[in-house]
N, C-alpha and C positions, 0 to 999 in steps of 0.2 A: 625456154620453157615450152616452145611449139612444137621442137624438135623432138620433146620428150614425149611430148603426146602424141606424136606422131611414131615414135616407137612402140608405145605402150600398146598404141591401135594396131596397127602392125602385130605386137606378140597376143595380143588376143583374136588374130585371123581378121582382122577388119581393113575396111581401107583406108589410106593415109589422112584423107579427111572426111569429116560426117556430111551425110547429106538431110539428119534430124538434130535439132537441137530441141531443149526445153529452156524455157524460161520464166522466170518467178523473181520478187521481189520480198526482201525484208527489211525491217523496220529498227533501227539500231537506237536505244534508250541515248540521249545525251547527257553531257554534263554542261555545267556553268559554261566551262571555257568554249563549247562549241560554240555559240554566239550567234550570228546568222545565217549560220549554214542549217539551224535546227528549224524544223517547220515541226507541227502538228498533225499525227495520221490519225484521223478521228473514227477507221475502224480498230483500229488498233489500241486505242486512248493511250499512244506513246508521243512525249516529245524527243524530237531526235533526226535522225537522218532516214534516208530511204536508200537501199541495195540493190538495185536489177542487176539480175546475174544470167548467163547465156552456158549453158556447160551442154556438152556432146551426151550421148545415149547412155555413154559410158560413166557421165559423169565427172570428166574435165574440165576444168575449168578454160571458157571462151575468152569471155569477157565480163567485166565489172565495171561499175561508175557508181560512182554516191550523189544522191540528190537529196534535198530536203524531204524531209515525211510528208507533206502535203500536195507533193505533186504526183499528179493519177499516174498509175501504170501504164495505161497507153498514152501518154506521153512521152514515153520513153521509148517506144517500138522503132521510128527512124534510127535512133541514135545505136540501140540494140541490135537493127537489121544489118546499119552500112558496119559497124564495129567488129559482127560476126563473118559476114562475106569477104572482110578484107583480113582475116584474118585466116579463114580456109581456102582462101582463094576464089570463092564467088561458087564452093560446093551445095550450100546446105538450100536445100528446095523448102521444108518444111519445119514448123516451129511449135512445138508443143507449148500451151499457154492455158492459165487457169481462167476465170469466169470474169477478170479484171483485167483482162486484153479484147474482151468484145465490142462491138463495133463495128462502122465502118470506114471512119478513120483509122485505128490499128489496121485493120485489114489493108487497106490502101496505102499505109503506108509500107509494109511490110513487102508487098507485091513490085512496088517500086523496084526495092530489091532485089526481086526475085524469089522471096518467102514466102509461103502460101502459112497462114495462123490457121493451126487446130487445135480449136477449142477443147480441154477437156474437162465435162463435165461431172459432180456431185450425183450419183444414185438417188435416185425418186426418195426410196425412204433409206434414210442412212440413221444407222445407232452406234451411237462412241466413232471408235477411230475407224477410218478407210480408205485400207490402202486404192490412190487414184494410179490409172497405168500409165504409164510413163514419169508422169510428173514428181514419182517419188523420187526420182534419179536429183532432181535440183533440190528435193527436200534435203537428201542424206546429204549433199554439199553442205547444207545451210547447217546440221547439226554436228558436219565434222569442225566446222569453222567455229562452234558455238563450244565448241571442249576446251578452245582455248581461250584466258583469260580476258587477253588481251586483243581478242577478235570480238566479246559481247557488248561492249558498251563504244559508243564513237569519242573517241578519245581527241581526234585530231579535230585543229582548227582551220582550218585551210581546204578546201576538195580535194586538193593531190594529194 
């Protein structure tokens, strides 16, 4: 799979690995059979699982992990920083992240890394939808994964 993305970057003139990534998290509705992997995301009112996903400029997919819905987003920036480095080789300098990566813990943990988190933020006055720059790159992942059936609801009972 790394191979391919590393071609794909390549035929769009870019280089073998990104030195920006974005990263976002979503909230996956459960059933019965999830069991105790389901936590509660009380901005979302979903019970279910939780998504952080790491994908290039491009929109590749980096990395993935499932955690319960109730555990904060920046809790998950260690696990997201070392997951991404070791997977482009220790390229990516900086991380695109919504208003639920702020801090100074995510910061510091990211840095450890070698990730520098840039924050991006919501317009003063915003009406209906807007487009935010960069971060829509991990949106359009979340709603190509959401066309299919069997990617919308957390089906599985076990984390792997």
């Amino acid at each position: 799979m790394h191979d391919l993305r590393v071609l794909l970057r390549l035929a769009e003139g870019r280089a073998p690995e990104p030195t920006a990534v974005v990263w976002d998290s979503r909230t996956l509705q459960s059933r019965k059979l999830s069991g105790h992997r389901a936590g509660y995301d009380g901005h979302k009112r979903k019970k279910g699982s939780k998504l952080p996903m790491a994908v290039d400029t491009l929109g590749h997919l980096l990395t993935l992990h499932a955690t319960p819905a109730d555990e904060q987003d920046r809790a998950q920036v260690e696990e997201l920083a070392q997951a991404v480095q070791e997977i482009t080789g220790e390229s990516v300098e900086v991380a695109f992240v919504d208003q639920g990566y702020t801090g100074e813990q995510p910061a510091q943990a990211a840095e450890a890394h070698g990730i520098q988190l840039e924050v991006v933020k919501h317009p003063e006055a915003k009406r209906g939808f807007v487009l935010l720059p960069r971060r829509w790159v991990v949106e359009r992942s979340f709603a190509w994964a959401s066309r299919f059936r069997r990617l919308v609801k957390d089906y599985e009972r076990l984390p792997r």
